[in-house]
C-alpha positions as CSV (number, residue, x, y, z in Angstrom):
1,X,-104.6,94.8,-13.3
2,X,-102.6,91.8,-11.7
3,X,-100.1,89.9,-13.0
4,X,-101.2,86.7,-14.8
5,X,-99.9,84.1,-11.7
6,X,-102.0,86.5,-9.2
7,X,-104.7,86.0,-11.5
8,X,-104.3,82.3,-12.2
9,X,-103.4,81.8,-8.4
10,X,-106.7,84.2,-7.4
11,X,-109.2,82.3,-10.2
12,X,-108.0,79.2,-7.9
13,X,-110.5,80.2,-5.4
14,X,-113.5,80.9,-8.2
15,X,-112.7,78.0,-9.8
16,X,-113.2,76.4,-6.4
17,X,-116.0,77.7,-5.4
18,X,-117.6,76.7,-9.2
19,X,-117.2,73.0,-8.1
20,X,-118.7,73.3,-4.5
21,X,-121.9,75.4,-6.4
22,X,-122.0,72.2,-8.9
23,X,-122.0,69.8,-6.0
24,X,-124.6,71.5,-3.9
25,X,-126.9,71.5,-6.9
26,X,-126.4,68.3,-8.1
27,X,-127.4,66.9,-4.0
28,X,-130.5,70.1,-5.1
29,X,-133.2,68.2,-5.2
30,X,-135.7,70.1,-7.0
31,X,-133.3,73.0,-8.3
32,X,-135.1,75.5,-10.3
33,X,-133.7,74.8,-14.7
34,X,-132.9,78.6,-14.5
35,X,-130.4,78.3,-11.4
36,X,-129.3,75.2,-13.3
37,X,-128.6,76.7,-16.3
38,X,-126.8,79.6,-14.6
39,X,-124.4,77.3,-12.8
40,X,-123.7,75.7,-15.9
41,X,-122.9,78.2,-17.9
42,X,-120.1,79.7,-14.7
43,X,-118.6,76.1,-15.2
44,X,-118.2,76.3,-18.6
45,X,-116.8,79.8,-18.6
46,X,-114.6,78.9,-16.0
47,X,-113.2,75.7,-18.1
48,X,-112.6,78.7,-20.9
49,X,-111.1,80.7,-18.5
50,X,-108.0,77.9,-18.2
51,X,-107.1,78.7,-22.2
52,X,-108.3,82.3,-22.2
53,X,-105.9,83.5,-18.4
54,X,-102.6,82.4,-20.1
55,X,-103.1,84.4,-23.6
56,X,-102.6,87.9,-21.1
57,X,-105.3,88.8,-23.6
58,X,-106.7,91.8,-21.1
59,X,-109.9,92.5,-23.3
60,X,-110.7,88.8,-23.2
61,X,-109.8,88.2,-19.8
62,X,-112.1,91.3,-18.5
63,X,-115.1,89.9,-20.6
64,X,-114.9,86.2,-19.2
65,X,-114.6,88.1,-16.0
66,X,-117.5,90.1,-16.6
67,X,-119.4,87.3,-18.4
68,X,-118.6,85.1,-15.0
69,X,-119.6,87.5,-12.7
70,X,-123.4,88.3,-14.3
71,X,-124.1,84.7,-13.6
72,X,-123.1,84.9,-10.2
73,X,-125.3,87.5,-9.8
74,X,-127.8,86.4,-11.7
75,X,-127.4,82.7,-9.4
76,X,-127.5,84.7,-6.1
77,X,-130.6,86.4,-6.8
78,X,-132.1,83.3,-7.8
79,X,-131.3,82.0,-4.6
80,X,-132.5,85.2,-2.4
81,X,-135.8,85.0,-4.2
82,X,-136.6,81.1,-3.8
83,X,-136.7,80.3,0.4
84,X,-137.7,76.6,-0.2
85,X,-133.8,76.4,-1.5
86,X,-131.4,74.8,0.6
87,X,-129.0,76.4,3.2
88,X,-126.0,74.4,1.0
89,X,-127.3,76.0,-2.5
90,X,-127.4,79.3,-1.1
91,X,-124.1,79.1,0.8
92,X,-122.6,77.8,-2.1
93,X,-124.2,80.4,-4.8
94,X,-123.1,83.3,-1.7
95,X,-119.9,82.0,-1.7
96,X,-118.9,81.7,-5.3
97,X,-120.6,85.0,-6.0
98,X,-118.4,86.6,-2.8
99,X,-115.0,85.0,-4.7
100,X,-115.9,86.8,-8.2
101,X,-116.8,90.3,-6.2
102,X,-112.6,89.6,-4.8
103,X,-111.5,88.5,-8.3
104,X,-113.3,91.4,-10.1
105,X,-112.1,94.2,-7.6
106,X,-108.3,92.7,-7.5
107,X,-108.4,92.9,-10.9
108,X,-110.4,96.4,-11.4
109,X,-112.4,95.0,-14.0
């Protein structure tokens, strides 16, 4: 697993890419609740993930990593499955899921 910095300095990126999926779906209009939902819930667990990454509590940490990454997937098949979506939702939900597949295999979880 990484070190906590690589992590923090990695979940930079996801946390990143969480705000640029909130702002594409906020200018959504239209968004499907479900989608919605899902991007809230990433947002939130990343906000967790700011008191949970400094414990070095790796049980925790690998959950909120795993709980992250099912609602990117669950987001980008959303997306893949709705074509009336725009290109900046799905670009947004494609990138954000692409940063937690990098944060989930540097960190082997």
């Amino acid at each position: 697993m990484l070190h906590t910095n690589e992590i923090q300095h990695r979940f930079y990126f996801v946390e990143r890419a969480v705000r640029l999926a909130a702002q594409a779906a906020s200018a959504e209009p239209g968004l499907p609740r479900e989608l919605r939902q899902c991007l809230e819930r990433i947002d939130k667990l990343a906000d967790d993930a700011r008191d949970i990454l400094p414990t070095k509590d790796e049980l925790r940490i690998h959950k909120l990593m795993r709980d992250m990454d099912l609602q990117a997937e669950r987001a980008k098949r959303i997306c893949d499955y709705i074509p009336t979506l725009s290109g900046q939702i799905k670009g947004a939900v494609t990138h954000l899921h692409s940063q937690m597949q990098e944060l989930k295999r540097d960190m082997r979880v």
